[in-house]
N, CA, C and O atoms as a GROMACS GRO file, in nm:
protein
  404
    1UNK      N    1  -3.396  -1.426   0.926
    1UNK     CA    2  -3.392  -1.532   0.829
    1UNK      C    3  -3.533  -1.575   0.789
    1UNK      O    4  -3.566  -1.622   0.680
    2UNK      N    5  -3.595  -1.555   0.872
    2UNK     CA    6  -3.725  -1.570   0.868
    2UNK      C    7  -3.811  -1.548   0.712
    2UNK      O    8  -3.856  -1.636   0.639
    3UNK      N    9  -3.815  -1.386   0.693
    3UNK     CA   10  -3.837  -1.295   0.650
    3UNK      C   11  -3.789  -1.326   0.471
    3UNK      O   12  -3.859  -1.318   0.370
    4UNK      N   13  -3.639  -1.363   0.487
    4UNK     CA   14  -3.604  -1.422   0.383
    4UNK      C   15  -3.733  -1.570   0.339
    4UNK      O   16  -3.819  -1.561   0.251
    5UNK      N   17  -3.719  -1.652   0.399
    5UNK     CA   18  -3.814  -1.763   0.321
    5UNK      C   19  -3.913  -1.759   0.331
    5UNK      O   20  -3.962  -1.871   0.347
    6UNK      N   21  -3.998  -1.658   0.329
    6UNK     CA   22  -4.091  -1.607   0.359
    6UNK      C   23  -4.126  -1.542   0.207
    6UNK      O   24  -4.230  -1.584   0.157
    7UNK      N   25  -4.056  -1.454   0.138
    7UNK     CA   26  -4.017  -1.391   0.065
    7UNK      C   27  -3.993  -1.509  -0.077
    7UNK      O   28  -4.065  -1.508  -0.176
    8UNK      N   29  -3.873  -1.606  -0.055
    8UNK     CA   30  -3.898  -1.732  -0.125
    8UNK      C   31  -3.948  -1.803  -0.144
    8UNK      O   32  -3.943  -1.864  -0.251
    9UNK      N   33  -4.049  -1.839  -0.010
    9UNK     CA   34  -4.222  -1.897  -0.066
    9UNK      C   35  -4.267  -1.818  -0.138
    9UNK      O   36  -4.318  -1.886  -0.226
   10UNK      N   37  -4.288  -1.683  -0.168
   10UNK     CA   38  -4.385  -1.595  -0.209
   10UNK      C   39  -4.392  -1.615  -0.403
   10UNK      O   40  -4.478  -1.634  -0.488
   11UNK      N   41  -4.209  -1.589  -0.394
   11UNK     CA   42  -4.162  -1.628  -0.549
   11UNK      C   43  -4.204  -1.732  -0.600
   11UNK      O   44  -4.263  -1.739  -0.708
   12UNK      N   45  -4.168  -1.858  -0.501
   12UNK     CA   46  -4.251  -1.998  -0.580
   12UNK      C   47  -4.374  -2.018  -0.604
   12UNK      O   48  -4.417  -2.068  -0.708
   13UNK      N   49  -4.473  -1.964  -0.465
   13UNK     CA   50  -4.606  -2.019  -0.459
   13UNK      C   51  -4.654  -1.944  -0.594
   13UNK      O   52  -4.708  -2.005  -0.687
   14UNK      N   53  -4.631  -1.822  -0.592
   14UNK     CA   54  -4.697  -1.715  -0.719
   14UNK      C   55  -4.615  -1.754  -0.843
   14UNK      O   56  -4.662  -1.714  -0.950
   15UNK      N   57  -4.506  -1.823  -0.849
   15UNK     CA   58  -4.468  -1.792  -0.980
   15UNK      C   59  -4.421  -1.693  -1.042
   15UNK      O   60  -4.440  -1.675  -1.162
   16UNK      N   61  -4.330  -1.589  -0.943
   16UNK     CA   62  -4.291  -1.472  -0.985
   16UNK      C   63  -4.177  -1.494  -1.127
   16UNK      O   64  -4.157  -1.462  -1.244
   17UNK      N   65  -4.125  -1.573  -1.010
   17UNK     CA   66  -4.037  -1.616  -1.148
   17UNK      C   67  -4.019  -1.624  -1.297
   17UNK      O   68  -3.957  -1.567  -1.387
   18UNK      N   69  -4.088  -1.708  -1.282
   18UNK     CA   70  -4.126  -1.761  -1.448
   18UNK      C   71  -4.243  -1.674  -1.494
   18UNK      O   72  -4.302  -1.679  -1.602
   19UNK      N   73  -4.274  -1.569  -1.357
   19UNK     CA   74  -4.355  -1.432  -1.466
   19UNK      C   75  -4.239  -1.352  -1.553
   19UNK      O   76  -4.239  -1.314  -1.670
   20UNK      N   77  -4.179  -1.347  -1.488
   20UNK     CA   78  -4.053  -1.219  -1.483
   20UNK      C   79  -4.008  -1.235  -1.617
   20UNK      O   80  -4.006  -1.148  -1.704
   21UNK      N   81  -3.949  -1.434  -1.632
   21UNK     CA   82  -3.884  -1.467  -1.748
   21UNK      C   83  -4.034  -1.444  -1.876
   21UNK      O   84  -4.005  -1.410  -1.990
   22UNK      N   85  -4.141  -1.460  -1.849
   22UNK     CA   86  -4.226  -1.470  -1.962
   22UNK      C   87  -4.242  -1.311  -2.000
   22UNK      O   88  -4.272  -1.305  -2.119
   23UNK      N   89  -4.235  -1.202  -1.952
   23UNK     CA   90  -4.245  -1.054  -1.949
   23UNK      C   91  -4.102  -1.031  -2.041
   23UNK      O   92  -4.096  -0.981  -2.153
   24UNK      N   93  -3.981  -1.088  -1.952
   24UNK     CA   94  -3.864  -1.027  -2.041
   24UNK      C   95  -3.843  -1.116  -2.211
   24UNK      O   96  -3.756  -1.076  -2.289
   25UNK      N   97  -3.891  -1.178  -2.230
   25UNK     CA   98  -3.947  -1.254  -2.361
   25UNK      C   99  -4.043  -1.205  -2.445
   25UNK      O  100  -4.022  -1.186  -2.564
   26UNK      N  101  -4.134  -1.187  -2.398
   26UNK     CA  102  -4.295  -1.083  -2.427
   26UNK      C  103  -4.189  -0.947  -2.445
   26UNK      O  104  -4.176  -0.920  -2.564
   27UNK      N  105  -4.122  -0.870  -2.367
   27UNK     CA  106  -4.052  -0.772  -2.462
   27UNK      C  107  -3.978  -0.767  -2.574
   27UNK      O  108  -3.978  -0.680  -2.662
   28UNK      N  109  -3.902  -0.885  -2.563
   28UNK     CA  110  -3.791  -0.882  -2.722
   28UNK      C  111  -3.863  -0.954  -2.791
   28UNK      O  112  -3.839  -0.922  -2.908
   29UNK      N  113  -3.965  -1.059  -2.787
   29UNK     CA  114  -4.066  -1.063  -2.901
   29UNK      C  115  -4.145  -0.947  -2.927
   29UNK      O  116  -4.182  -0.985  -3.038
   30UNK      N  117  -4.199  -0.837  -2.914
   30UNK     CA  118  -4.208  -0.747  -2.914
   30UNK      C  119  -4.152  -0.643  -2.994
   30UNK      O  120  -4.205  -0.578  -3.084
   31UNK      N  121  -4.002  -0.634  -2.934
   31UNK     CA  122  -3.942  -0.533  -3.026
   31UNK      C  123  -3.884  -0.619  -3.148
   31UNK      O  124  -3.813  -0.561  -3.230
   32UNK      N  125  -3.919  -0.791  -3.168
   32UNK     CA  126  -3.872  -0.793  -3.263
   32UNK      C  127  -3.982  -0.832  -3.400
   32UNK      O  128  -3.962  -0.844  -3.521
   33UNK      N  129  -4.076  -0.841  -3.333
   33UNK     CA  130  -4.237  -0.808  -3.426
   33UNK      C  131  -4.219  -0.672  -3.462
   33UNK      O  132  -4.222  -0.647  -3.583
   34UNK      N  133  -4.196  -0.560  -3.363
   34UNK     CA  134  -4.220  -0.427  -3.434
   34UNK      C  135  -4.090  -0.414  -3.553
   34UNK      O  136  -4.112  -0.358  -3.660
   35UNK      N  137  -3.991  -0.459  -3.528
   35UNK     CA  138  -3.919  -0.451  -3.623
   35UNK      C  139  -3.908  -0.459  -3.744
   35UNK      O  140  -3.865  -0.399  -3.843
   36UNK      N  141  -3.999  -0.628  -3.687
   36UNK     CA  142  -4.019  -0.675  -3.871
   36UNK      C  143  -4.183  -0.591  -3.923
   36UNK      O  144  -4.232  -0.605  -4.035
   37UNK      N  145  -4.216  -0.546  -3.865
   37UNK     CA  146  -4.339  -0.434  -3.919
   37UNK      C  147  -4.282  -0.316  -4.002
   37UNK      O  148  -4.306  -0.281  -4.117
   38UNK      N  149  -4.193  -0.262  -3.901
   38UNK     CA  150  -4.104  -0.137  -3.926
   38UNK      C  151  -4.012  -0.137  -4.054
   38UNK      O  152  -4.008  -0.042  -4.132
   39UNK      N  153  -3.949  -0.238  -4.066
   39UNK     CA  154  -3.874  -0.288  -4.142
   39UNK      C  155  -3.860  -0.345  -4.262
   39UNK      O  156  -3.779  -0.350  -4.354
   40UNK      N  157  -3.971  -0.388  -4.231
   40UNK     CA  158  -3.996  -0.530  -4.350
   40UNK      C  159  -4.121  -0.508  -4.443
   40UNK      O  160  -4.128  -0.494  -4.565
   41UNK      N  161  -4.224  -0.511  -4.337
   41UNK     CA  162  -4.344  -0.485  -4.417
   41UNK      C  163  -4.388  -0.355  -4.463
   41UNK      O  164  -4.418  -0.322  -4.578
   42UNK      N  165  -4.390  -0.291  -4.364
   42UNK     CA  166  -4.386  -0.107  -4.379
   42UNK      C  167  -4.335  -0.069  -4.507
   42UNK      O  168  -4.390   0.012  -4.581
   43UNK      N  169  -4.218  -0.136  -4.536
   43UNK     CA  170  -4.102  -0.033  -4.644
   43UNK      C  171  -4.222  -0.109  -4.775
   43UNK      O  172  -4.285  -0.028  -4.843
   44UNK      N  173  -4.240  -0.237  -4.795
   44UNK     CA  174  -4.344  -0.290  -4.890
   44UNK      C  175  -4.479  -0.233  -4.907
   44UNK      O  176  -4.526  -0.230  -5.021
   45UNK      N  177  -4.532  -0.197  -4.830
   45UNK     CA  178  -4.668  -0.153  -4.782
   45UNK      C  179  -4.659   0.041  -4.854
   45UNK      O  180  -4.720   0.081  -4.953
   46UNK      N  181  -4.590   0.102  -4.786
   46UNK     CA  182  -4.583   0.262  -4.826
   46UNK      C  183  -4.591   0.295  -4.945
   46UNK      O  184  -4.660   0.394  -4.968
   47UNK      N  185  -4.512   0.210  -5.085
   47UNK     CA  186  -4.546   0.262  -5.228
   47UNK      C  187  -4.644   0.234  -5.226
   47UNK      O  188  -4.665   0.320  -5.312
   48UNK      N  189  -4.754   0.185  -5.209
   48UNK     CA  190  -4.862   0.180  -5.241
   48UNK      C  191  -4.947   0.279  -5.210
   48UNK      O  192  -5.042   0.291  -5.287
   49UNK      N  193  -4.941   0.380  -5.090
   49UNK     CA  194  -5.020   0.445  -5.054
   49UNK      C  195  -4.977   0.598  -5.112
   49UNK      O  196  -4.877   0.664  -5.084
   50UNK      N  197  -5.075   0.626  -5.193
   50UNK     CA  198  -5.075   0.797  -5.242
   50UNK      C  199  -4.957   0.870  -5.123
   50UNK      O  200  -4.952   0.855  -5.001
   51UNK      N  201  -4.883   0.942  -5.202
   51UNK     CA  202  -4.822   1.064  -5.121
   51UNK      C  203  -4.689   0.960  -5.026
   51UNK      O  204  -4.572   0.941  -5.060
   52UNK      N  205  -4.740   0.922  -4.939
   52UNK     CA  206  -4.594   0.829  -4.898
   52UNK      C  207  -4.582   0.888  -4.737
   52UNK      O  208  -4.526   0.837  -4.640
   53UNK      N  209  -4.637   0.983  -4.745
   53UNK     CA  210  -4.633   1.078  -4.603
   53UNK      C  211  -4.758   1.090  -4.532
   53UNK      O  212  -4.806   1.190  -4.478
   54UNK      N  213  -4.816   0.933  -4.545
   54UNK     CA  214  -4.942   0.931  -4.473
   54UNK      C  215  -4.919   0.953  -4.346
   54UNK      O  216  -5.012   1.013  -4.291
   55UNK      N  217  -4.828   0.927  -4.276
   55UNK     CA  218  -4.810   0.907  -4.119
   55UNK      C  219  -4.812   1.040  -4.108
   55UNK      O  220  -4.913   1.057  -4.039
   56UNK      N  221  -4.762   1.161  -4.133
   56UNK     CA  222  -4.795   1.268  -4.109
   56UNK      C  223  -4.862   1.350  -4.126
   56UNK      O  224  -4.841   1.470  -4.109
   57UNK      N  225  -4.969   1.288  -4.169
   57UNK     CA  226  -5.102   1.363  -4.238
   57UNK      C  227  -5.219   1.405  -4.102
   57UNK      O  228  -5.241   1.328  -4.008
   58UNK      N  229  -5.273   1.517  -4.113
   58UNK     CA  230  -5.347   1.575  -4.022
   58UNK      C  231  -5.476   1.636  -4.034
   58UNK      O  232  -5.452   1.738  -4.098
   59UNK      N  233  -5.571   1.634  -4.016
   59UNK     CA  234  -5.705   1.710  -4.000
   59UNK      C  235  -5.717   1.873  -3.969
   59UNK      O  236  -5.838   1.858  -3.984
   60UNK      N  237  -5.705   2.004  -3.942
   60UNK     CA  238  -5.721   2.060  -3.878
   60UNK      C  239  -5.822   2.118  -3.890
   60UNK      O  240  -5.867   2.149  -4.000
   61UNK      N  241  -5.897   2.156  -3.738
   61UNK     CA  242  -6.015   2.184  -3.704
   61UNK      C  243  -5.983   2.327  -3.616
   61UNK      O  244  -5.966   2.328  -3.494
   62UNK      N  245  -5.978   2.486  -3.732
   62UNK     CA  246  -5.927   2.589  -3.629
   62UNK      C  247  -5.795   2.534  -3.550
   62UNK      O  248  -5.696   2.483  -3.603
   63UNK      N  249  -5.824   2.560  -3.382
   63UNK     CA  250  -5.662   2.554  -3.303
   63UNK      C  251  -5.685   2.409  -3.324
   63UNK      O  252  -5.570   2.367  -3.334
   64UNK      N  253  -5.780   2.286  -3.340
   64UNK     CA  254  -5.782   2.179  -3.306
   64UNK      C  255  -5.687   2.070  -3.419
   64UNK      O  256  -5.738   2.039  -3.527
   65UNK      N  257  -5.590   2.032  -3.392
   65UNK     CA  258  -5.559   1.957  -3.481
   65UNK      C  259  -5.477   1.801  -3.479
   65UNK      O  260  -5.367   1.782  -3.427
   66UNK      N  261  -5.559   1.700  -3.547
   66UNK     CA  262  -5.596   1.591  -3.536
   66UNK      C  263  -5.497   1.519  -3.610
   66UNK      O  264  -5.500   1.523  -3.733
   67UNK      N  265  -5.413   1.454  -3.551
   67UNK     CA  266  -5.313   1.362  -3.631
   67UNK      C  267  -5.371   1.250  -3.682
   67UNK      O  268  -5.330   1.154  -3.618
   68UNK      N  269  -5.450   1.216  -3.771
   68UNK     CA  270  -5.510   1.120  -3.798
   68UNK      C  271  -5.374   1.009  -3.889
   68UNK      O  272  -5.385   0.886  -3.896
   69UNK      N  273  -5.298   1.059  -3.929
   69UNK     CA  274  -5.203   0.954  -4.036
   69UNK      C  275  -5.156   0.884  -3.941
   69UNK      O  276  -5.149   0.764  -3.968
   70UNK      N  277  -5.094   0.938  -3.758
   70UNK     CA  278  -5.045   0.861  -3.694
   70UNK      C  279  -5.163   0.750  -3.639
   70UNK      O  280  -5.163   0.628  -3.647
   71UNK      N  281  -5.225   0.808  -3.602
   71UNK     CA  282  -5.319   0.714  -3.552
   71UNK      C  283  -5.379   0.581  -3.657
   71UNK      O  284  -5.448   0.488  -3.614
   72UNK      N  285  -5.339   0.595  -3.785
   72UNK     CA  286  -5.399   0.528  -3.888
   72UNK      C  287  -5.242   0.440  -3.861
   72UNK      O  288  -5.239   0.319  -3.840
   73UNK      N  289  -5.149   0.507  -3.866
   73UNK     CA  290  -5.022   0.367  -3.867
   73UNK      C  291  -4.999   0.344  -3.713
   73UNK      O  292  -4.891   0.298  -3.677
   74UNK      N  293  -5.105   0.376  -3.611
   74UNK     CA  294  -5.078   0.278  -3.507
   74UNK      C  295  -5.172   0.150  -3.529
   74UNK      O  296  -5.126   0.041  -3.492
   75UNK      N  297  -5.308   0.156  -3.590
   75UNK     CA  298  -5.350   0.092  -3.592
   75UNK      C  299  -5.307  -0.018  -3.708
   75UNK      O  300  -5.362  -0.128  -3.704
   76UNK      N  301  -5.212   0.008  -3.810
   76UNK     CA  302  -5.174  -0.073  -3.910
   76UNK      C  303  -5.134  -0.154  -3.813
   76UNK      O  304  -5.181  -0.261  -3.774
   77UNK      N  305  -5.013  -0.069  -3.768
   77UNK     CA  306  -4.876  -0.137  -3.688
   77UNK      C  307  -4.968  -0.286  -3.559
   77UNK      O  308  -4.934  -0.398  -3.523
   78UNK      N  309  -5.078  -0.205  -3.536
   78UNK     CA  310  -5.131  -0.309  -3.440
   78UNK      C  311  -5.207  -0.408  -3.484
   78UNK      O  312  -5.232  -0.510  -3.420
   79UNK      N  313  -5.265  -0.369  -3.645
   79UNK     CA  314  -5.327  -0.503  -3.701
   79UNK      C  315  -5.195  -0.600  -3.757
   79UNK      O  316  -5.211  -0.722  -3.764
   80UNK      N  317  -5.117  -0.564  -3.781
   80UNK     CA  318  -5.014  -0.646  -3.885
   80UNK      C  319  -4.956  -0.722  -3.754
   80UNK      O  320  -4.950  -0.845  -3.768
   81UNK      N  321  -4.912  -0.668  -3.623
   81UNK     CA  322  -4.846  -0.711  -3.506
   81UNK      C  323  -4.953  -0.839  -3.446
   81UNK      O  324  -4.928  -0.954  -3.410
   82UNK      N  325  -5.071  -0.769  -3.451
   82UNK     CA  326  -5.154  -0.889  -3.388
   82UNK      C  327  -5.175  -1.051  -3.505
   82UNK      O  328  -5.184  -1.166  -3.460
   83UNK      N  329  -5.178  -1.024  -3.610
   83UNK     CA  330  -5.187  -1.121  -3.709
   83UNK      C  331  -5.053  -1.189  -3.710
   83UNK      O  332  -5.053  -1.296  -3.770
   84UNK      N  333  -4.952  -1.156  -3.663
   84UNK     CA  334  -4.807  -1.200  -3.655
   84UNK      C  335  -4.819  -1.316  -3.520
   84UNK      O  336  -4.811  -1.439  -3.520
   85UNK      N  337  -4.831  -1.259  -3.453
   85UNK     CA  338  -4.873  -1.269  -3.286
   85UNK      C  339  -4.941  -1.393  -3.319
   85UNK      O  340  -4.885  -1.502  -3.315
   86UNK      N  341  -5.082  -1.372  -3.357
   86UNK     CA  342  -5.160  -1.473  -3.364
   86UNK      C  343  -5.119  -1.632  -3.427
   86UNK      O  344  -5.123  -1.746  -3.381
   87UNK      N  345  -5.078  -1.571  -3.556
   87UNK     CA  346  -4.958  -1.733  -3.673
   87UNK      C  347  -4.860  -1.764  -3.563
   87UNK      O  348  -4.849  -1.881  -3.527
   88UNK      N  349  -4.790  -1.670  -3.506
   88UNK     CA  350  -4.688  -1.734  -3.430
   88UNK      C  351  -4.768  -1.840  -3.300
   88UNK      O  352  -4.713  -1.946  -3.270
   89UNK      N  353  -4.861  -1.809  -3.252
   89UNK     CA  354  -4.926  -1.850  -3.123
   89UNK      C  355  -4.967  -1.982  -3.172
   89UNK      O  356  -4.943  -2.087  -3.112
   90UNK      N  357  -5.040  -1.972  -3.302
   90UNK     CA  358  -5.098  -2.078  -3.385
   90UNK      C  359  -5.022  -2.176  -3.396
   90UNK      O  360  -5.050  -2.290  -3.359
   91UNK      N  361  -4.907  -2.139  -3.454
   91UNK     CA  362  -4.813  -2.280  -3.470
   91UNK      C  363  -4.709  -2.291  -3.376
   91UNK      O  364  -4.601  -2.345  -3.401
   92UNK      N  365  -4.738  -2.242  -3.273
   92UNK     CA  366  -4.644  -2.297  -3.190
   92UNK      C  367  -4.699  -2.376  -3.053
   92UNK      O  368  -4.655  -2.474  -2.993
   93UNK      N  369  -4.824  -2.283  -3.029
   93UNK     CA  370  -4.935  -2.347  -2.940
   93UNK      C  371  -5.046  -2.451  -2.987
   93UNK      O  372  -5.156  -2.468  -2.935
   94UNK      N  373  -5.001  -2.506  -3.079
   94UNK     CA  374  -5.084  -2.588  -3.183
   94UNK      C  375  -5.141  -2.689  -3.078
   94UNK      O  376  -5.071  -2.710  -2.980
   95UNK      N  377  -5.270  -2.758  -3.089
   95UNK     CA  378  -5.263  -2.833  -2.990
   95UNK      C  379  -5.343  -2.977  -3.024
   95UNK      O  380  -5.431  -2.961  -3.110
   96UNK      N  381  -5.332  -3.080  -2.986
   96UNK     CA  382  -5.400  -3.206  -3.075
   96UNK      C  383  -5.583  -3.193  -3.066
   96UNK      O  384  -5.641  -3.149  -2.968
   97UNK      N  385  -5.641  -3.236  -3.174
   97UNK     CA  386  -5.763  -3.219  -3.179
   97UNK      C  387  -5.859  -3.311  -3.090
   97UNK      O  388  -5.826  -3.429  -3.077
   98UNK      N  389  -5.930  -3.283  -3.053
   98UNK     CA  390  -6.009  -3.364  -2.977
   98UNK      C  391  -6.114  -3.441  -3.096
   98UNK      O  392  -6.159  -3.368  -3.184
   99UNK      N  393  -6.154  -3.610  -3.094
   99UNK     CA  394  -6.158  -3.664  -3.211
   99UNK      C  395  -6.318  -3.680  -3.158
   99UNK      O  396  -6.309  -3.750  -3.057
  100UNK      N  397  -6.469  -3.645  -3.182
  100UNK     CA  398  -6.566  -3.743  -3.101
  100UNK      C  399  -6.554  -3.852  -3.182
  100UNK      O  400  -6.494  -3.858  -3.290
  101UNK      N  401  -6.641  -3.976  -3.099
  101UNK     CA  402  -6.661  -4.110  -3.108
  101UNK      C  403  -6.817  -4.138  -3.170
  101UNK      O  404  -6.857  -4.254  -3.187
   0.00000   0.00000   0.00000
């Protein structure tokens, strides 16, 4: 029995807990940012770009060959996700201003 509350201090003192719940949250916000990237903005965003089949666009160097279109829409996907991220953090973590005297 021991062993057990031992184990249940460990959860409280650290806060496993309410890690666990902030991780399984941090995922479905997650998949539901990529969504609205995927979904929403993406489909707006693509007529604009020549050809339409940027994501599969490639470099090749001889045997070497360089997926550069993916790597160009991870980094979209990660600027548009982080600017989402950020407005959301902004107004929700908003916090009162400190006024000097």
């Amino acid at each position: 029995m021991g062993m057990m509350k031992e184990f249940k201090d460990f959860l409280k003192e650290y806060k496993i807990i309410g890690l666990a719940v902030a991780f399984i949250i941090g995922v479905a916000a997650t998949a539901l940012v990529q969504s609205l990237v995927n979904n929403v903005i993406m489909p707006i965003i693509t007529p604009f770009i020549p050809g339409g089949a940027w994501q599969t666009a490639t470099f090749s160097l001889g045997p070497i060959v360089i997926s550069w279109g993916a790597f160009l829409g991870a980094v979209i996907n990660f600027v548009i996700i982080a600017w989402v991220v950020f407005v959301i953090a902004k107004k929700v973590l908003k916090e009162d201003k400190i006024t000097k005297k």
